[in-house]
PyMOL commands that place a pseudoatom at each C-alpha (Angstrom):
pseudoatom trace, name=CA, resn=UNK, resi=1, chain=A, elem=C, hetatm=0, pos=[0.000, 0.000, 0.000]
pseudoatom trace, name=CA, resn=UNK, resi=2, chain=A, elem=C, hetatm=0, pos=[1.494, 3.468, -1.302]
pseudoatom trace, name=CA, resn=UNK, resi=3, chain=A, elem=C, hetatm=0, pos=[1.398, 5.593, 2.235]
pseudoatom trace, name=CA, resn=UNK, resi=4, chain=A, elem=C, hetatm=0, pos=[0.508, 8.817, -0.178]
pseudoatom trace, name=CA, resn=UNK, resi=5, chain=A, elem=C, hetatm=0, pos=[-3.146, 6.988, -0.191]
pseudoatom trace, name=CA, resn=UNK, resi=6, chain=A, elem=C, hetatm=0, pos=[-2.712, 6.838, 3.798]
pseudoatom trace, name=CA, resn=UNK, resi=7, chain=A, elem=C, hetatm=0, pos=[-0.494, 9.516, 4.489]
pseudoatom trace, name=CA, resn=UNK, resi=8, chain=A, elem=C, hetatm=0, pos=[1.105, 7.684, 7.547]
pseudoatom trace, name=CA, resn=UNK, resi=9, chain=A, elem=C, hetatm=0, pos=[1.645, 3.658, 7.765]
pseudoatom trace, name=CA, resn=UNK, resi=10, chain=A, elem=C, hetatm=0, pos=[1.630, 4.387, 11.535]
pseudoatom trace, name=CA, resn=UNK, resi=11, chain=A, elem=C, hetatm=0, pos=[-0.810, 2.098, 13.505]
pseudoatom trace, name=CA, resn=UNK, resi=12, chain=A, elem=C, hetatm=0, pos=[-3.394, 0.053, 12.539]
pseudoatom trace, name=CA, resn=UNK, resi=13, chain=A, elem=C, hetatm=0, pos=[-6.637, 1.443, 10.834]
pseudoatom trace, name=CA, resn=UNK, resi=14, chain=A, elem=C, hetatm=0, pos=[-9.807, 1.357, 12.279]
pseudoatom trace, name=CA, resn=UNK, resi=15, chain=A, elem=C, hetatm=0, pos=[-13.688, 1.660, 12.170]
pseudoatom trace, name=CA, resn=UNK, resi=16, chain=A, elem=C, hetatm=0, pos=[-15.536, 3.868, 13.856]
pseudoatom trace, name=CA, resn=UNK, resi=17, chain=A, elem=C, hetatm=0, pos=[-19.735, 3.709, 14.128]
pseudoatom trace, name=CA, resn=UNK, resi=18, chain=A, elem=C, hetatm=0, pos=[-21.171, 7.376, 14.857]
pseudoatom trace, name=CA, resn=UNK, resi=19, chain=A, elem=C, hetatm=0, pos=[-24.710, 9.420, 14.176]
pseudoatom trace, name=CA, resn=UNK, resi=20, chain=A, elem=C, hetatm=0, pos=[-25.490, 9.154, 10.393]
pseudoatom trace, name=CA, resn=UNK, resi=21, chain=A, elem=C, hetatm=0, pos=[-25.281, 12.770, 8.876]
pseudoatom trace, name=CA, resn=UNK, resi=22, chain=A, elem=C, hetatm=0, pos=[-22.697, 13.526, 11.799]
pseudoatom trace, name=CA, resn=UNK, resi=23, chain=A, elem=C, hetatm=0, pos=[-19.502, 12.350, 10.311]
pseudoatom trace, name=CA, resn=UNK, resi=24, chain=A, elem=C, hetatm=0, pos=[-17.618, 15.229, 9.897]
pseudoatom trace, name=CA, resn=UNK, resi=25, chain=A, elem=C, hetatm=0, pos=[-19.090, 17.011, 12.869]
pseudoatom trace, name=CA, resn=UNK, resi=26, chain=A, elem=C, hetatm=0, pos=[-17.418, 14.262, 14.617]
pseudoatom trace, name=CA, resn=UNK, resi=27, chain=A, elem=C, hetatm=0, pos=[-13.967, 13.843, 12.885]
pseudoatom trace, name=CA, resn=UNK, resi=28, chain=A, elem=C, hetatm=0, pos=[-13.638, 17.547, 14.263]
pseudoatom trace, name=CA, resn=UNK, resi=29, chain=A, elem=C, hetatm=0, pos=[-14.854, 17.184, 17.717]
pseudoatom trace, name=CA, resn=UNK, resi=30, chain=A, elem=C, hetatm=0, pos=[-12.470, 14.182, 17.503]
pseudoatom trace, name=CA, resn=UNK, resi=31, chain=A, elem=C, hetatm=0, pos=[-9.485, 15.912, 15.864]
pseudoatom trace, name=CA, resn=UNK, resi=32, chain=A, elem=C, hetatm=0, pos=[-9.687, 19.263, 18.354]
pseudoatom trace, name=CA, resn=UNK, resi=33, chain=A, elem=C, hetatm=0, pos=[-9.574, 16.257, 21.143]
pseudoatom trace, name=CA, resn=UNK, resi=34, chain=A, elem=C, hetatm=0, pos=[-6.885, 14.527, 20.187]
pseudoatom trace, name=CA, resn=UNK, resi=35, chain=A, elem=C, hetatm=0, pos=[-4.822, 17.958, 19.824]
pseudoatom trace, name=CA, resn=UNK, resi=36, chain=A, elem=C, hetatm=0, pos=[-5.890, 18.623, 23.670]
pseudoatom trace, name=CA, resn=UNK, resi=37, chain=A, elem=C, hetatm=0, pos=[-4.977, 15.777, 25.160]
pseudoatom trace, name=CA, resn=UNK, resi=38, chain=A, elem=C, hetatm=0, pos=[-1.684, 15.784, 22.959]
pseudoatom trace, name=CA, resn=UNK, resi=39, chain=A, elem=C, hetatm=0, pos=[-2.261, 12.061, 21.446]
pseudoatom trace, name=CA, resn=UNK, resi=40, chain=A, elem=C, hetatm=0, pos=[-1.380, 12.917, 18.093]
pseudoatom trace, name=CA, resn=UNK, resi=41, chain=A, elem=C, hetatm=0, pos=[1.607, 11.040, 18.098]
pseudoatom trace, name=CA, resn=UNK, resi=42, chain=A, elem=C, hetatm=0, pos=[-1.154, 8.017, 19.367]
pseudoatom trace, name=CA, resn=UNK, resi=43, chain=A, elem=C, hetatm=0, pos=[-3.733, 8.811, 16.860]
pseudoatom trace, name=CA, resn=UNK, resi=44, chain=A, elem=C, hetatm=0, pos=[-2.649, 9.299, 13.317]
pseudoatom trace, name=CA, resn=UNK, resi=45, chain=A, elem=C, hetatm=0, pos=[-5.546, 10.132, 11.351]
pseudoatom trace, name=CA, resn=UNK, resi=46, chain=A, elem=C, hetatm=0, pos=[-9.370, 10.110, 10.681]
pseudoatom trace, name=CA, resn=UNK, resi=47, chain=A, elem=C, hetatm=0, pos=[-10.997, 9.843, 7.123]
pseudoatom trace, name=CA, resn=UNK, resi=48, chain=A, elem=C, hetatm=0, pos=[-14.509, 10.255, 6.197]
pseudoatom trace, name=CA, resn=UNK, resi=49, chain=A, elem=C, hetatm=0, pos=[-15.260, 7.616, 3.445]
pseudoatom trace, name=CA, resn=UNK, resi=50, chain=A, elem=C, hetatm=0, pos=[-16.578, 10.114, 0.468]
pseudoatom trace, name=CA, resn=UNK, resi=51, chain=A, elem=C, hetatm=0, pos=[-16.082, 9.266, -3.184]
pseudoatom trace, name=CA, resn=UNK, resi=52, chain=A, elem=C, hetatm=0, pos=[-16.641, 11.716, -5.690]
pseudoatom trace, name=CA, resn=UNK, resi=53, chain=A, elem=C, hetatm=0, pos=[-19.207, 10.953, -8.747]
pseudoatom trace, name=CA, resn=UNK, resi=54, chain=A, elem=C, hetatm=0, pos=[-19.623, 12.834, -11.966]
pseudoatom trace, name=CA, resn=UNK, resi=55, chain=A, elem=C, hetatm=0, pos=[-23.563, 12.983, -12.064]
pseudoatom trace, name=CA, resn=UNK, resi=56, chain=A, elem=C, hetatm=0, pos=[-24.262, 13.758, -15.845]
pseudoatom trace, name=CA, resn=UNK, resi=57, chain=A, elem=C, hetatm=0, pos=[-28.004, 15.411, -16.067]
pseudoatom trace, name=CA, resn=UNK, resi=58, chain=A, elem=C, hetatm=0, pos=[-29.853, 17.024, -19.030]
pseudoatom trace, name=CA, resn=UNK, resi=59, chain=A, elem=C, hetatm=0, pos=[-26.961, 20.261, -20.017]
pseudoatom trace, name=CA, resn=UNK, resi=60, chain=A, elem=C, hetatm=0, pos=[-24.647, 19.859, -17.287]
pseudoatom trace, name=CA, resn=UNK, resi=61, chain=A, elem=C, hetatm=0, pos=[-22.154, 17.751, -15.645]
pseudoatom trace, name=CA, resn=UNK, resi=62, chain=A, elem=C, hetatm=0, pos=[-21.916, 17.743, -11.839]
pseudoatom trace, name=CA, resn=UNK, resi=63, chain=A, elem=C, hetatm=0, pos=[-19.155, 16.292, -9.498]
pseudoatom trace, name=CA, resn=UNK, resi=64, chain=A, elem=C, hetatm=0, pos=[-21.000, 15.466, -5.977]
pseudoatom trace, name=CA, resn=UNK, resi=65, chain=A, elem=C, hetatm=0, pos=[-19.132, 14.082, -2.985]
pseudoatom trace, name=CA, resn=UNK, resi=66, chain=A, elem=C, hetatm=0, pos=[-20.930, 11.144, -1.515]
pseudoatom trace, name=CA, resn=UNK, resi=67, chain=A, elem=C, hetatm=0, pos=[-20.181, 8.748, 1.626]
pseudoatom trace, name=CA, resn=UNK, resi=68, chain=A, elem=C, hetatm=0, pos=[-19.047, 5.913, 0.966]
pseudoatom trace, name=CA, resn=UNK, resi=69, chain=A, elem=C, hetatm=0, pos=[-20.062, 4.413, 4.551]
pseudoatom trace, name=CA, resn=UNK, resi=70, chain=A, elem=C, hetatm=0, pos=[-22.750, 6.526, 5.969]
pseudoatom trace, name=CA, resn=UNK, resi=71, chain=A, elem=C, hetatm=0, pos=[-22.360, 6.751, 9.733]
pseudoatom trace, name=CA, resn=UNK, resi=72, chain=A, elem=C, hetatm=0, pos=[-18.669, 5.483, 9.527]
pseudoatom trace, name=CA, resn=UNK, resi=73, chain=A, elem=C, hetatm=0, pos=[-15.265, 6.807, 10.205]
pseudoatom trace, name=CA, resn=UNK, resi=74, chain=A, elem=C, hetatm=0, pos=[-12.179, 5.355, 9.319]
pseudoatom trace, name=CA, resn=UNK, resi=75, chain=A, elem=C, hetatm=0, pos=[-9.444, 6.009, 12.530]
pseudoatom trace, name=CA, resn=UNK, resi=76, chain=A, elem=C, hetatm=0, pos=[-5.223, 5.396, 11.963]
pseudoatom trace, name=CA, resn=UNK, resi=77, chain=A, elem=C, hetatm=0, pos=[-4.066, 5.040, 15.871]
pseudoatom trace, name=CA, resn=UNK, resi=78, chain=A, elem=C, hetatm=0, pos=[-2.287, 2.524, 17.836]
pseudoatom trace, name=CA, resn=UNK, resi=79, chain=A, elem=C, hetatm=0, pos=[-4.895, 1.170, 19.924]
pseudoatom trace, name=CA, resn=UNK, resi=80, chain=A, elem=C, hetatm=0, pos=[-4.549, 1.229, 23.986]
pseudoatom trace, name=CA, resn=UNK, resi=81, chain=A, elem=C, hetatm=0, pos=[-7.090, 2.002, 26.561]
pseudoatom trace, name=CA, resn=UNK, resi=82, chain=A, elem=C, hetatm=0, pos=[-6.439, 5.452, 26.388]
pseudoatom trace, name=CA, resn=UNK, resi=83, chain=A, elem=C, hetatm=0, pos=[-6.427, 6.101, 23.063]
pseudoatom trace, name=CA, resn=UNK, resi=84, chain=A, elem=C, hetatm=0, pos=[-9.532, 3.812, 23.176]
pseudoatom trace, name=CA, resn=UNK, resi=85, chain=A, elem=C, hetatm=0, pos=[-11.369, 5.669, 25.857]
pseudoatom trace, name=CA, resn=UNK, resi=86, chain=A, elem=C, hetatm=0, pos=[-10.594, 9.249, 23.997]
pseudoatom trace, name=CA, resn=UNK, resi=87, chain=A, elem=C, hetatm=0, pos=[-11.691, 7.580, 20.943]
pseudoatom trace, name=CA, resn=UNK, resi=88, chain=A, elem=C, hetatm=0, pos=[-15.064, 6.306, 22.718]
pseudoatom trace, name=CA, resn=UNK, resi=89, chain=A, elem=C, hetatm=0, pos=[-15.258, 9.367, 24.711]
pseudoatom trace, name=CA, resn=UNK, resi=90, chain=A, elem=C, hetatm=0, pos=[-16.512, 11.697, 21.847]
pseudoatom trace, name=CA, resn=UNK, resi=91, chain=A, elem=C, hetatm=0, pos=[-19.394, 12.749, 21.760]
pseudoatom trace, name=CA, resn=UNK, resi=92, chain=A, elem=C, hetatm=0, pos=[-21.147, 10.954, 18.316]
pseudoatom trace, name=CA, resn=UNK, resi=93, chain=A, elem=C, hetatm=0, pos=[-19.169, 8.192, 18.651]
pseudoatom trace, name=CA, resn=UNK, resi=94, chain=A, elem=C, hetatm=0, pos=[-21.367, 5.120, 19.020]
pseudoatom trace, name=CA, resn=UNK, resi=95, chain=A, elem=C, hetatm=0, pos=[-18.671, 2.485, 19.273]
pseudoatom trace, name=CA, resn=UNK, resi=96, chain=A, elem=C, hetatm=0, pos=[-15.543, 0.861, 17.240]
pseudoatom trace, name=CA, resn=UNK, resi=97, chain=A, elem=C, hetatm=0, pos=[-16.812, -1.842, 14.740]
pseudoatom trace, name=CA, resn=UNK, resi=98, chain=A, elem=C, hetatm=0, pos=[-15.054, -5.028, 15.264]
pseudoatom trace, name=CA, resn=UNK, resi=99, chain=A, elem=C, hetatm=0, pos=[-15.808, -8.420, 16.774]
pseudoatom trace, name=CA, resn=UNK, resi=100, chain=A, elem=C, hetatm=0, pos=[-17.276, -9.368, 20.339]
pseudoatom trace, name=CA, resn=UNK, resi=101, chain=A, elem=C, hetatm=0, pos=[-16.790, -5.423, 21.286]
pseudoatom trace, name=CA, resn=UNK, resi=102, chain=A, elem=C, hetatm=0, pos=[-13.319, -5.556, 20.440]
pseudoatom trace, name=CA, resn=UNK, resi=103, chain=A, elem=C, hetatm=0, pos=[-12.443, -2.906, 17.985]
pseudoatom trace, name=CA, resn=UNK, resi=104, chain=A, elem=C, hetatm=0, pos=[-11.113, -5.079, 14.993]
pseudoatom trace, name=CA, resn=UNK, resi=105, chain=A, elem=C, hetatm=0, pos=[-8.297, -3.496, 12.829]
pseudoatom trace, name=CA, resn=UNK, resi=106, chain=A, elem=C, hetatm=0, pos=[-9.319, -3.513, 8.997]
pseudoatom trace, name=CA, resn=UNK, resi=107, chain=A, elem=C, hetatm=0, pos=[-7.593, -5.749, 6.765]
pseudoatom trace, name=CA, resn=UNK, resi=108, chain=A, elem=C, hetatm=0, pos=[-4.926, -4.880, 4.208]
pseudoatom trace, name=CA, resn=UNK, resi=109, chain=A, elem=C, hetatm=0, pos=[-6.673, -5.531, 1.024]
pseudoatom trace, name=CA, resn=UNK, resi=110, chain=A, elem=C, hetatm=0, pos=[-10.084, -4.353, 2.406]
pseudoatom trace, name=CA, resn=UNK, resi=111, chain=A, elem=C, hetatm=0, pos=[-8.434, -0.541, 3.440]
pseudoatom trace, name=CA, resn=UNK, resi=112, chain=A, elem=C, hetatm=0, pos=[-6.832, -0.697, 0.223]
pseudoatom trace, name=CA, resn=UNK, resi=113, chain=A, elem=C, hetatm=0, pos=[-10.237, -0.986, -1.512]
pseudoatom trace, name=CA, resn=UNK, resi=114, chain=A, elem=C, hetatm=0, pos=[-11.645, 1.614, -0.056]
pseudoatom trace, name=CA, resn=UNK, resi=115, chain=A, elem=C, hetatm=0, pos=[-9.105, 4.004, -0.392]
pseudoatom trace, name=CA, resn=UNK, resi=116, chain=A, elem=C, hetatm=0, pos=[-8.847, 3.334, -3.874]
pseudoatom trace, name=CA, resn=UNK, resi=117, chain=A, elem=C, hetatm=0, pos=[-12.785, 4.382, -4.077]
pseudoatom trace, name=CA, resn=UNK, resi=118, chain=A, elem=C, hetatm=0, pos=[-11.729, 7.815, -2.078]
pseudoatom trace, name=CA, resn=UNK, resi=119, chain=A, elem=C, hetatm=0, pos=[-9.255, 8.561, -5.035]
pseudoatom trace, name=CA, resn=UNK, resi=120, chain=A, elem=C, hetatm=0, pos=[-10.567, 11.367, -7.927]
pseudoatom trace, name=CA, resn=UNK, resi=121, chain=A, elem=C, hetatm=0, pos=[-9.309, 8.969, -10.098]
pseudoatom trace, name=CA, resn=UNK, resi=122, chain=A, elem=C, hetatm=0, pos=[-11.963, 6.095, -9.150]
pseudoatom trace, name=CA, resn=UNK, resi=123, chain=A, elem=C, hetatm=0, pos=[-14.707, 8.847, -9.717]
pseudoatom trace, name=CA, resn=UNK, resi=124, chain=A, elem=C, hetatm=0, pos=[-18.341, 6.983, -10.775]
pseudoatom trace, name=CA, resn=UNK, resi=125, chain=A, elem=C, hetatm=0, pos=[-20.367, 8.678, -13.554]
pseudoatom trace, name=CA, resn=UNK, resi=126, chain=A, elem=C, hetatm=0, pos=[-23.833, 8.578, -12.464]
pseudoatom trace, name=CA, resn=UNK, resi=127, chain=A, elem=C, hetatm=0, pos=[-26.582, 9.199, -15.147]
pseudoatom trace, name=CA, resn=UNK, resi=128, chain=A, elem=C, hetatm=0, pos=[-30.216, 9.702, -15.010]
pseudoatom trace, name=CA, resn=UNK, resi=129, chain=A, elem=C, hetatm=0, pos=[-30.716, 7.765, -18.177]
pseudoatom trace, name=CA, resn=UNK, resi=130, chain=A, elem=C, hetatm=0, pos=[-31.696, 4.426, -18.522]
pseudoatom trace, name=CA, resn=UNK, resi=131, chain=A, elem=C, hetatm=0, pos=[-32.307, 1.465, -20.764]
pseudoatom trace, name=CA, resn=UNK, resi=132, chain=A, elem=C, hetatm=0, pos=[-34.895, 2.535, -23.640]
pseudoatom trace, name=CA, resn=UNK, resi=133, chain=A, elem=C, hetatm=0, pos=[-34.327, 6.413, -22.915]
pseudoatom trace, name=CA, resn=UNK, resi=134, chain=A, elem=C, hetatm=0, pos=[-34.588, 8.346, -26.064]
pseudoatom trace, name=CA, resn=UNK, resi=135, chain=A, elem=C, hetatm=0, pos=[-31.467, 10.611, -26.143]
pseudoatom trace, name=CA, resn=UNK, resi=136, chain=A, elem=C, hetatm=0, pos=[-30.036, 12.782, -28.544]
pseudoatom trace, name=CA, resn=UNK, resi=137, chain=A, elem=C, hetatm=0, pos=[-25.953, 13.353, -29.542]
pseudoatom trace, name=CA, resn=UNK, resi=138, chain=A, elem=C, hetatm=0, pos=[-24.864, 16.683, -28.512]
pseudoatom trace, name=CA, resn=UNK, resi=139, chain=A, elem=C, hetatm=0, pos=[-21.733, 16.898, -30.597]
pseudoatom trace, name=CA, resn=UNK, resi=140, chain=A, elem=C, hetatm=0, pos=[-19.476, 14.672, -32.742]
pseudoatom trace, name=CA, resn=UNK, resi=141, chain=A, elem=C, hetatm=0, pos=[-19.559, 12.641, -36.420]
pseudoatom trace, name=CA, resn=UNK, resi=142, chain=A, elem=C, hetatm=0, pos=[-24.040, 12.728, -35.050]
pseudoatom trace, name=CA, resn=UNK, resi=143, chain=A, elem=C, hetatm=0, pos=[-24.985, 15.683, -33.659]
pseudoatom trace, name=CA, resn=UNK, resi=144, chain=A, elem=C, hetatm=0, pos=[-28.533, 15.996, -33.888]
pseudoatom trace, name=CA, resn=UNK, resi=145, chain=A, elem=C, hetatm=0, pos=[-29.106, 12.120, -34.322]
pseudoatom trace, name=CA, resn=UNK, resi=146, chain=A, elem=C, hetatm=0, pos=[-31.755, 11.095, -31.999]
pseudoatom trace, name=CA, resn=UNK, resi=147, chain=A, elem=C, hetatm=0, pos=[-31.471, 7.431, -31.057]
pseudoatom trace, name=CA, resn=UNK, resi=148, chain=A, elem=C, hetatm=0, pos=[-32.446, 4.899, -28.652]
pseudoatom trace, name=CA, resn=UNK, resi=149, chain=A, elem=C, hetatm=0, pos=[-30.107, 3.829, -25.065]
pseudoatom trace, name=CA, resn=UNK, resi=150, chain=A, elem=C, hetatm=0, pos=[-29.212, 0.067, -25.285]
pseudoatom trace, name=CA, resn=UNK, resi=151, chain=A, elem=C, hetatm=0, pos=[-26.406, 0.045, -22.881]
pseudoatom trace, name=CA, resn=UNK, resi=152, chain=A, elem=C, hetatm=0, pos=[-24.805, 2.092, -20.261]
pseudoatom trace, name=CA, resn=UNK, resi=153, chain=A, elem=C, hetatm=0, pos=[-21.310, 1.319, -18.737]
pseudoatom trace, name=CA, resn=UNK, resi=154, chain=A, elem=C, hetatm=0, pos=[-20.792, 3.162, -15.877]
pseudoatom trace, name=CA, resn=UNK, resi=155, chain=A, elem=C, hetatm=0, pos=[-17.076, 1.991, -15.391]
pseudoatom trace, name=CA, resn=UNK, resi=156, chain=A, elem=C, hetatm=0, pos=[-16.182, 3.127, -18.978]
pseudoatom trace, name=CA, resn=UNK, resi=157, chain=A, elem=C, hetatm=0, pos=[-18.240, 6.442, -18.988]
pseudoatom trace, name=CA, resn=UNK, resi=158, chain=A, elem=C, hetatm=0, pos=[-19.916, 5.203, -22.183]
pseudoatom trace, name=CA, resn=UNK, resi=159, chain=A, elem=C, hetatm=0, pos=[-23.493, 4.412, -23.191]
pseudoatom trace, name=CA, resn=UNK, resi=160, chain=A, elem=C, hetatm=0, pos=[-24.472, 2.042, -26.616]
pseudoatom trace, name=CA, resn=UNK, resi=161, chain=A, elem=C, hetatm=0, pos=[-26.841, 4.027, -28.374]
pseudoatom trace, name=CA, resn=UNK, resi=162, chain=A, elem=C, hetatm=0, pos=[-29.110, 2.864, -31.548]
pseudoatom trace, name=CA, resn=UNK, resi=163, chain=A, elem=C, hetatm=0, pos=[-29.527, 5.715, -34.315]
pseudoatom trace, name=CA, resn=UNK, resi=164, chain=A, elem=C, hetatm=0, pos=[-31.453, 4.787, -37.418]
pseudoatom trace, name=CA, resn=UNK, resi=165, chain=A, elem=C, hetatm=0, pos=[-28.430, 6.364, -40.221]
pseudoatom trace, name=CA, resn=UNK, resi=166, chain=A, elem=C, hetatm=0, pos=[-30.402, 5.906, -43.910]
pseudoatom trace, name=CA, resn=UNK, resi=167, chain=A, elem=C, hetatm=0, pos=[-33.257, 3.859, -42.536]
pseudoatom trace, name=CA, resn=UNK, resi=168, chain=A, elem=C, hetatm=0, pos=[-30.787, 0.926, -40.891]
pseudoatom trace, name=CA, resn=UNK, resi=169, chain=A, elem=C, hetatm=0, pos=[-30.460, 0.751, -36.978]
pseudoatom trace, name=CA, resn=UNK, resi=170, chain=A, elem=C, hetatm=0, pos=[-26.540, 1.220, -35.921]
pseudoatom trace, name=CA, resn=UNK, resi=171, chain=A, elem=C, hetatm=0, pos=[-25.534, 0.994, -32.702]
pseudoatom trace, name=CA, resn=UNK, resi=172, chain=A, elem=C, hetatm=0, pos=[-23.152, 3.435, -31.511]
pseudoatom trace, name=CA, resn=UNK, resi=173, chain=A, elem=C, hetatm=0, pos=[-21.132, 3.968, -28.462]
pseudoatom trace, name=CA, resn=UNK, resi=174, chain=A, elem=C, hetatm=0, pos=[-20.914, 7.338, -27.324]
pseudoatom trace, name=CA, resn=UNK, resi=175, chain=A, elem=C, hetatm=0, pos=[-19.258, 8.540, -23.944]
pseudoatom trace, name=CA, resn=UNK, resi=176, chain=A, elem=C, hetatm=0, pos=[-22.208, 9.786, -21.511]
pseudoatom trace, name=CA, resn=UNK, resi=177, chain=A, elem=C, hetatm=0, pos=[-21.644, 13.556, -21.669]
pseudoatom trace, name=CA, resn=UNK, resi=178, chain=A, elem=C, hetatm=0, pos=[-22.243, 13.340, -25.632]
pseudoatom trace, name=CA, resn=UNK, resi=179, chain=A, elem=C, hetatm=0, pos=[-25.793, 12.240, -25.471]
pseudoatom trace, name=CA, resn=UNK, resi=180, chain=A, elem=C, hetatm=0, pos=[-28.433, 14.213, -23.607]
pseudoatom trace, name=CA, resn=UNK, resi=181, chain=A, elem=C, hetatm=0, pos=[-32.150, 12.716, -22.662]
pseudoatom trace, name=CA, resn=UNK, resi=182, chain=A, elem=C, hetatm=0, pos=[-34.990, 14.300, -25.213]
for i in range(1, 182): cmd.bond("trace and resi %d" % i, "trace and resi %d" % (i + 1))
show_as sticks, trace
zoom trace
């Protein structure tokens, strides 16, 4: 694991449960604690799950941050009962995830997963269109061609559409900002 993605390959990583909505009301509270009390060099660092997704809609394009985990906070620290009870101690925490009330560190591949999702590079296009959605092409070779949606793959940013081109049905496959919903 690259510690750019991390920052600090200090401790273990942890979950933490809180109030849904209240997750980075909490990673503050938590944050101006751990400064107080001096456990920084105890408590590494807190992450709010959020991946950012391109939402294409109608004439725009629109990144939106969205949590990954609602209600869940991901905590670096080296675990003790101190750093446990200032961990515990914060108000919106509801409790470490992990097994038989023992906070449970998070796997290797498992953090690496979701810290690959945090990445702008992993961003998700999201699309209001859908499966027999007539569309028409914005710009390129068929601007103005209105056509039929076949297909939409979210992971390559592309949708198959179906334009009738001298009376014969050809698919084509456009990226998602091209086409726009009539």
């Amino acid at each position: 694991m690259s510690e750019d993605m991390i920052g600090t390959k200090k401790g273990k990583w942890y979950v933490i449960h809180t109030f849904t909505g209240y997750e980075e009301k909490v990673k503050a509270n938590l944050e101006r604690k751990i400064r107080s009390l001096g456990a920084e060099d105890r408590i590494f660092q807190i992450l709010v799950p959020i991946e950012n997704e391109i939402k294409l809609d109608e004439f725009q394009k629109k990144v939106i941050k969205r949590k990954i985990f609602p209600g869940y906070l991901l905590i670096n620290m080296e675990m003790d009962d101190d750093t446990w009870m200032i961990v515990r101690s914060t108000p919106g925490v509801t409790g470490f995830v992990g097994i038989g009330g023992k906070p449970t560190p998070i796997p290797e591949d498992e953090l690496e997963t979701i810290l690959r999702r945090i990445k702008w590079e992993d961003t998700q296009y999201r699309t209001t269109l859908q499966v027999g959605d007539v569309v028409r092409i914005k710009y390129g070779p068929f601007e103005d061609f209105a056509g039929t949606v076949e297909e939409i793959i979210p992971e390559r940013k592309k949708v198959k559409v179906t334009v009738s081109i001298f009376g014969r049905e050809t698919p084509l496959e456009l990226r998602m900002d091209q086409v726009e919903k009539v």
